[in-house]
N, C-alpha and C positions, 0 to 999 in steps of 0.2 A: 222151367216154364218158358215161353215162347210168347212174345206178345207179337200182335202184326196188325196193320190198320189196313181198312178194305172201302173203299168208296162204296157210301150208301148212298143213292140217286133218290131221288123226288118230284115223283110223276100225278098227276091228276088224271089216271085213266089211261095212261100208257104204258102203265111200267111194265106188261104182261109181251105186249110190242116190242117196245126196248128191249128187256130179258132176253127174246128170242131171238132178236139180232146179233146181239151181244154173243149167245151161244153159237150163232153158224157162224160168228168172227173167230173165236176162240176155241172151237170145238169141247168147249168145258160143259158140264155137267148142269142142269135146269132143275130147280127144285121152286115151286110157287104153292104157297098157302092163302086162299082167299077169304074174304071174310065170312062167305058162306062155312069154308074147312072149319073155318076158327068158332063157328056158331054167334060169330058179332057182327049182325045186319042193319044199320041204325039206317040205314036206305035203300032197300029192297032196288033201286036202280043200280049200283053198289055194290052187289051183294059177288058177284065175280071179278073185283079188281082185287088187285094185288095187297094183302095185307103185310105180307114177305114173300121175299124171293131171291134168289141171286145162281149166280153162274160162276163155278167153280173147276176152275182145268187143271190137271197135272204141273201144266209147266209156270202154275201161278196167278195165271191169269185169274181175278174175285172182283166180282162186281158184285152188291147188292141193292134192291131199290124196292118201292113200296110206292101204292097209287093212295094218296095225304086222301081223305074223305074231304066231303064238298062242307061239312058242317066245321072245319077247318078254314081257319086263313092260311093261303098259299098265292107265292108267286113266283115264277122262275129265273126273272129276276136278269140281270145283266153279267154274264159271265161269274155268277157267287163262289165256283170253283173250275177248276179245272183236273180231270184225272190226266195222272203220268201213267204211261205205259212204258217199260225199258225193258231191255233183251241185253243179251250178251252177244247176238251173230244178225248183221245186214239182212241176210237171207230171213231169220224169223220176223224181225221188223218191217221189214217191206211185205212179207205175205198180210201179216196184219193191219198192216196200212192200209194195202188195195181191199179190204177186205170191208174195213172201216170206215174208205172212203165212197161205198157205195151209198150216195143220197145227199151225200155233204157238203159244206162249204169249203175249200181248200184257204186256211190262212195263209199258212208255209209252207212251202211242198217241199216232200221230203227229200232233204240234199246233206249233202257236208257241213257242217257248221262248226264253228273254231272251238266249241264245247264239247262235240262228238261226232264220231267219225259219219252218223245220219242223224236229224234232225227233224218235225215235222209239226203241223200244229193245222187240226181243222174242226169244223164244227160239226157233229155227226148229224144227220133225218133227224132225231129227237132233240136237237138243240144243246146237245151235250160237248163243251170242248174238248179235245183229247190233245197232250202232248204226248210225242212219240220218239222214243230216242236209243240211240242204242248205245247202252251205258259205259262209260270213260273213267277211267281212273281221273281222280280230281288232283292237284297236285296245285298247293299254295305257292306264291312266288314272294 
């Protein structure tokens, strides 16, 4: 058995947006159930946001997220997490960066950094942090 943890995002009416971005980023795979699919409409305005959803690509890349109904408390809140993104090769990290960095905020642009050979950290269109890196043997001193 195999366990793996996958960033589930939380949108109020975006996440169908998000999702889609997320797939021309990654070229991963789109699957979206609404609450109409699901036959649970508690608010006919509602009723085509995202119940589930996520984007799934060969090379690992899994996001999922889901748009919180209004009869919910929600807030997005001040950076409550941040998704890691890591590669093995500069080359696939940088396509994904430029890719991510369409709409965003640039914290850190992505460079060398004494933890890994690239490094990067910005805030995507949808208010989403991303750290981006391309993954370094760790090694305790």
């Amino acid at each position: 058995m195999t366990v793996s943890t996958v960033t589930h995002l939380n949108f109020r009416g975006d996440a169908r947006a998000a999702l889609e971005f997320y797939q021309s980023v990654s070229g991963g795979e789109l699957a979206v159930v609404t609450y109409k699919d699901m036959g649970d409409v508690p608010d006919p305005a509602e009723a085509d946001q995202v119940v589930w959803g996520q984007v799934r690509a060969a090379d690992g890349f899994h996001v999922m997220a889901y748009d919180v109904p209004s009869a919910r408390p929600w807030s997005r809140g001040d950076d409550p997490f941040f998704v890691s993104l890591r590669g093995d090769s500069a080359a696939e990290i940088t396509a994904l960066w430029e890719r991510l960095a369409d709409g965003a905020t640039v914290i850190a642009p992505l460079a060398p950094a004494r933890w890994a050979p690239l490094y990067g950290m910005l805030k995507d269109r949808f208010g989403i942090t991303w750290v981006v890196d391309v993954a370094a043997e760790h090694t305790t001193s």
